[in-house]
C-alpha positions in Angstrom: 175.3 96.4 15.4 174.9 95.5 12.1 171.4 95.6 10.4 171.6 95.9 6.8 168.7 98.1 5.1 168.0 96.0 2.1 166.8 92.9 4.2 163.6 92.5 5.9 163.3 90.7 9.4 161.0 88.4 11.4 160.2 88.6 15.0 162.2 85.5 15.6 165.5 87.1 14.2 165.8 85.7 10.8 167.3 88.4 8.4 165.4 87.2 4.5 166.7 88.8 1.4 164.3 88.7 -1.8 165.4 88.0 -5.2 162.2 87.5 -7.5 160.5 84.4 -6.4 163.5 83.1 -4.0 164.1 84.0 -0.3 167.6 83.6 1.3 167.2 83.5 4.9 169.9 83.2 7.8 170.1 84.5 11.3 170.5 88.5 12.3 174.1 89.7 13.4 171.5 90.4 17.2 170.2 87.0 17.2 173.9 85.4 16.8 175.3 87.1 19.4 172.5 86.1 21.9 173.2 82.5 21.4 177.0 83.2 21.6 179.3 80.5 19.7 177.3 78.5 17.0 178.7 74.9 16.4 176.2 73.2 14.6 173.3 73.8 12.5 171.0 71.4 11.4 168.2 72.2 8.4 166.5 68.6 7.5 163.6 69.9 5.8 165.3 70.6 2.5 162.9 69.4 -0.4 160.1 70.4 1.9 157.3 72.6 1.2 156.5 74.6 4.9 153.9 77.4 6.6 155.3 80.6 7.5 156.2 80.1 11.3 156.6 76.5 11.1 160.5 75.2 12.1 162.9 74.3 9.4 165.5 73.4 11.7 167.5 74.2 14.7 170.9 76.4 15.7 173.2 75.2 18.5 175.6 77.3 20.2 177.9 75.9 23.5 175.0 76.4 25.9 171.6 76.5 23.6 169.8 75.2 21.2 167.2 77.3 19.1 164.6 76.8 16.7 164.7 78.5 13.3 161.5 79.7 12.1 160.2 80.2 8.5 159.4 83.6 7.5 157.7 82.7 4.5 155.6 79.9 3.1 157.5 77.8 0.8 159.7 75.4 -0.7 163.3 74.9 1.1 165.0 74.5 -2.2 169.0 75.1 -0.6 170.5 74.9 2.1 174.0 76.0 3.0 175.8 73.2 2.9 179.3 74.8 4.1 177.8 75.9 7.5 178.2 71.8 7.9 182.2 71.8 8.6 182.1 75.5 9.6 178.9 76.7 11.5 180.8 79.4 13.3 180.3 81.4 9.8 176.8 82.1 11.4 178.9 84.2 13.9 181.3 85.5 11.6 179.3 86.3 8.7 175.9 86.2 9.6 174.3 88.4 6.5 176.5 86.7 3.7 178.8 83.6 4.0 176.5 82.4 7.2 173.0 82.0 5.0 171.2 79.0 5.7 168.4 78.3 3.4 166.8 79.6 0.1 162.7 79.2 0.3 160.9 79.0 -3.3 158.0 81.7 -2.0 154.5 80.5 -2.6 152.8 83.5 -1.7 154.5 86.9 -2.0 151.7 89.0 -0.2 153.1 87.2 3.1 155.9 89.2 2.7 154.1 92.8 3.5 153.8 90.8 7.2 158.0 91.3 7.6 159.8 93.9 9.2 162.1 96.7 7.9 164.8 97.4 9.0 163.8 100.2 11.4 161.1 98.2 12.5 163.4 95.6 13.5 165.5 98.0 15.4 163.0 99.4 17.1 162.4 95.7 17.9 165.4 94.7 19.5 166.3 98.0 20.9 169.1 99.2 19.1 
């Protein structure tokens, strides 16, 4: 299983990767394979600013639905508009093509509270 060393991880399964003040954020490769096939995703807090831990939208596969949950306090500033007409790209490409949102980061010393990679590994077991 796929779990890429340069992202850091939530809890909930979100994979975030940091570029100065910007967070990309998607689902991990584990957490996509739980839910099975993805067919729609649906992120309507785009403008909005949010609290770590609050939900910025949901993730439905053929027999779930899911909450997605911040990892970061912040503005969602993108989101990933081609997940729209393909959402299976969550499935396929769940650490590049299958991002869903880009957070403006309001406060960086929240992200000391995410996991490494070994820490989410040891997480989930693998």
């Amino acid at each position: 299983m796929s779990i890429p060393a340069n992202l850091k991880y939530t809890k909930d399964h979100e994979w975030v990767s940091i570029e100065g003040d910007v967070a990309t954020v998607g689902i991990t490769h584990f957490a996509q394979k739980e839910l099975g096939d993805i067919v729609y995703v649906e992120v309507e807090t785009l403008d909005q600013t949010l609290d770590k831990d609050e939900v910025f939208g949901t993730v439905e596969a053929v027999k779930t639905v899911s909450d997605l949950f911040l990892p970061l306090t912040g503005e969602i500033i993108a989101f990933n508009d081609s997940l729209e007409s393909a959402p299976e790209t969550v499935n396929s490409d769940p650490y590049g093509a299958g991002w869903m949102i880009k957070i403006k980061i309001a406060d960086a010393s929240e992200i000391d509270s995410l996991l490494s990679d070994s820490a989410y590994k040891q997480l989930i077991g693998a």
